[in-house]
C-alpha positions in Angstrom: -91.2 -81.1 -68.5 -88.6 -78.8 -69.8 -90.4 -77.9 -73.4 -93.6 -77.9 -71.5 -92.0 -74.8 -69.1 -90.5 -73.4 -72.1 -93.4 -73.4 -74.2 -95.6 -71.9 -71.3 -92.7 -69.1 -70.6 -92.9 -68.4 -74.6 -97.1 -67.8 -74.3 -96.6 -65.7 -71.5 -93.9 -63.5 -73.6 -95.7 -63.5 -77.0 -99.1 -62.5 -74.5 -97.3 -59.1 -73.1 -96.3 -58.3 -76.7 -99.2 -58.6 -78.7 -102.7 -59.4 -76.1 -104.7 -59.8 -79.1 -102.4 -62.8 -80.6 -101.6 -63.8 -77.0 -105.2 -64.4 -76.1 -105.9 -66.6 -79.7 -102.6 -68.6 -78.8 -103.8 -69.2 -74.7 -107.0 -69.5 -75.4 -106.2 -72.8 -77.9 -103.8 -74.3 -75.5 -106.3 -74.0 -72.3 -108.7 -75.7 -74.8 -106.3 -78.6 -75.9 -104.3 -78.8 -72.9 -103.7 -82.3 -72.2 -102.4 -81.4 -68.7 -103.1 -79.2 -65.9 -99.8 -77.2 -66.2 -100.7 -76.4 -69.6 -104.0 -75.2 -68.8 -103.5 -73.4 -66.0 -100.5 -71.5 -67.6 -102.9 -70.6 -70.2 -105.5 -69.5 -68.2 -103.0 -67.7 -66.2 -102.1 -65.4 -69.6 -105.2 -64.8 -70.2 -106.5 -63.6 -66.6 -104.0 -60.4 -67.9 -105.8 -59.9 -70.7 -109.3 -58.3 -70.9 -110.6 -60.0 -73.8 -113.4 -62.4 -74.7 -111.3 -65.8 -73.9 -110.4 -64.7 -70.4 -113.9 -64.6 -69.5 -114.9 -67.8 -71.8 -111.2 -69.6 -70.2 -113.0 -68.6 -66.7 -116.0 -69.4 -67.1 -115.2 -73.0 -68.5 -112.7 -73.7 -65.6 -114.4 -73.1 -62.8 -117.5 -75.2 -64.8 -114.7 -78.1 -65.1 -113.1 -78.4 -61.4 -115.7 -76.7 -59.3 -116.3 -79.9 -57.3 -112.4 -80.1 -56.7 -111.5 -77.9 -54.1 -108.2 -78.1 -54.4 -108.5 -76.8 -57.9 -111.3 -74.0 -57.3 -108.5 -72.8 -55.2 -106.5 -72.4 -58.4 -109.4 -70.7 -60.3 -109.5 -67.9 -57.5 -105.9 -67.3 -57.0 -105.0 -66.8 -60.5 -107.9 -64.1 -60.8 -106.2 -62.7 -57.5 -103.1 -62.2 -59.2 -104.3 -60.4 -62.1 -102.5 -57.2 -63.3 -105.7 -55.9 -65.1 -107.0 -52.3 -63.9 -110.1 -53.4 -62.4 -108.9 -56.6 -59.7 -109.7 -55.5 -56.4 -113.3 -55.3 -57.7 -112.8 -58.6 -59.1 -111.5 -59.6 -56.0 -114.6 -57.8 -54.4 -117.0 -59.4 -56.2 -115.2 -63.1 -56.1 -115.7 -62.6 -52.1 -119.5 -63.0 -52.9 -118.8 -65.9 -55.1 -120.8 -68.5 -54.1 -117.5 -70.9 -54.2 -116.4 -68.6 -51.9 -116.4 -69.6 -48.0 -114.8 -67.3 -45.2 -114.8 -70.3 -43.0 -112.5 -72.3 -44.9 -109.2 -70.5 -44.7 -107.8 -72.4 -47.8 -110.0 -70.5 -49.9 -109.5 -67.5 -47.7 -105.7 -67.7 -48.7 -106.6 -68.4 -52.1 -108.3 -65.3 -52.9 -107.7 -62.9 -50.0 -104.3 -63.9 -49.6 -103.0 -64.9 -53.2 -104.1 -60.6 -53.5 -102.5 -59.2 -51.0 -99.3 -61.1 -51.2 -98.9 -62.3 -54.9 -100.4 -58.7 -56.4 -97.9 -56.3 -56.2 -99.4 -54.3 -58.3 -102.9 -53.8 -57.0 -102.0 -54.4 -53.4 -99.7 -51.8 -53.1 -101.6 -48.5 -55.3 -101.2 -45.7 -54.3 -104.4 -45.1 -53.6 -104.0 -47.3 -50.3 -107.7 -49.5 -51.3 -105.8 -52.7 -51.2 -104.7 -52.3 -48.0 -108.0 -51.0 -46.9 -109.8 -54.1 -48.1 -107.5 -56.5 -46.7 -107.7 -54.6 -42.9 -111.6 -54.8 -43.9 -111.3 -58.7 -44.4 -109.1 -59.3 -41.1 -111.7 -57.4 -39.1 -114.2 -59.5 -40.6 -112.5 -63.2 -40.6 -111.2 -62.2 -37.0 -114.4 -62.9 -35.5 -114.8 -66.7 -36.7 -111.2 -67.4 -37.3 -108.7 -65.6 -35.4 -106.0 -67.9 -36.8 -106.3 -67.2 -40.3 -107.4 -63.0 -39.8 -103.8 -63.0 -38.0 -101.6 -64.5 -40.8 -103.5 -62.2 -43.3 -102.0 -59.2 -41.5 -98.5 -60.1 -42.7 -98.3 -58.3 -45.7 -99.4 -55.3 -43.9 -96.7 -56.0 -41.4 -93.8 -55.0 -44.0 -95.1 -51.8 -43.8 -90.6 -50.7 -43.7 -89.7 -51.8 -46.7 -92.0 -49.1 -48.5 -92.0 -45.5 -49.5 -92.9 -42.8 -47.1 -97.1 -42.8 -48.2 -97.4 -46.2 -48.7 -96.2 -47.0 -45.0 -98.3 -44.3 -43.8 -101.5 -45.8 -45.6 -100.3 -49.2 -44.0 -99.9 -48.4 -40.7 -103.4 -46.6 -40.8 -104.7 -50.0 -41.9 -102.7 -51.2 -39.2 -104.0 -49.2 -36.1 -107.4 -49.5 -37.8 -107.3 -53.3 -37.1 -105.8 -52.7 -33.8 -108.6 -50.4 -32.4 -111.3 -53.0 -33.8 -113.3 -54.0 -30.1 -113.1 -57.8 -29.2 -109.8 -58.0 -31.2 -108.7 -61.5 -31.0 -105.9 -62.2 -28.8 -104.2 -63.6 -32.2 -104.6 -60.9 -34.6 -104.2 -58.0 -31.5 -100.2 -60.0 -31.4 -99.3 -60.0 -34.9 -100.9 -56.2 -35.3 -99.4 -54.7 -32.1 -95.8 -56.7 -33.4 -96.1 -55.4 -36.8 -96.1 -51.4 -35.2 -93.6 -52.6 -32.8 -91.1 -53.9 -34.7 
């Protein structure tokens, strides 16, 4: 177990110093990958990497597990996670995947969540769209399940431990949710705790 960790920590760092090389060397182990740990670390080096394997690694993937649930979960988190310029779209766009089911808060978490509280990156741009979509999805996911809108309003809820704009863009988010009619009592909680606190 330790060479396998080693030898997926080694792809990732020979990936963020040369993609081209990176996405030759994770595109071969995803292919012979004799485990899931293996494959998945692969696949997770290339989802950083715009490049023809990422989409091929994908594509194959999902192909593979998409009867597993358990694993589809996998397919969209990783794409969550993605540093590459264009994931929120991706993330957009995955939202209309057919895989893709509001009403089962696994997958919700998977995709919605695994972006807002595993992507760092995108989440938090300046801009203030990653907060935006994830107020958008709460609004939407409060209506059918109140449970799972509510705990997606936690990273919105750290709103403190950011600079001056980004707390400002998510507290708007925030008060947004808040003023949505027929809040559920849930989500109204956790929202009206997060300004609070």
């Amino acid at each position: 177990i330790g060479r396998r960790a080693l030898r997926n920590v080694c792809l990732a760092y020979l990936a963020a110093g040369d993609a081209s090389a990176g996405a030759r060397l994770a595109k071969a182990q995803f292919d012979l990958g004799a485990n899931m740990t293996d494959v998945l670390a692969a696949l997770g080096v290339l989802v950083d990497i715009d490049c023809p394997e990422r989409a091929a690694a994908l594509d194959a993937f999902y192909r593979r597990w998409e009867a597993d649930p358990l694993v589809t979960d996998k397919w969209f988190a990783l794409q969550a996670r993605s540093s590459l310029p264009n994931t929120l779209d991706a993330v957009r766009a995955l939202a209309q995947h057919p895989a893709f089911n509001r009403a089962n808060p696994n997958r919700v978490r998977a995709l919605i969540g695994a972006f807002s509280q595993w992507n760092q990156l995108h989440f938090h741009a300046q801009s203030g769209e990653g907060y935006a979509f994830l107020a958008d999805e709460v609004v939407a996911l409060d209506k059918a399940n109140p449970t799972t809108a509510a705990r997606l309003v936690q990273p919105l809820g750290q709103w403190r431990r950011y600079d001056a704009v980004r707390q400002g863009l998510m507290r708007a988010q925030l008060d947004r949710i808040l003023a949505t009619p027929g809040l559920s009592p849930n989500t109204y909680e956790m929202v009206s705790k997060s300004l609070a606190e």
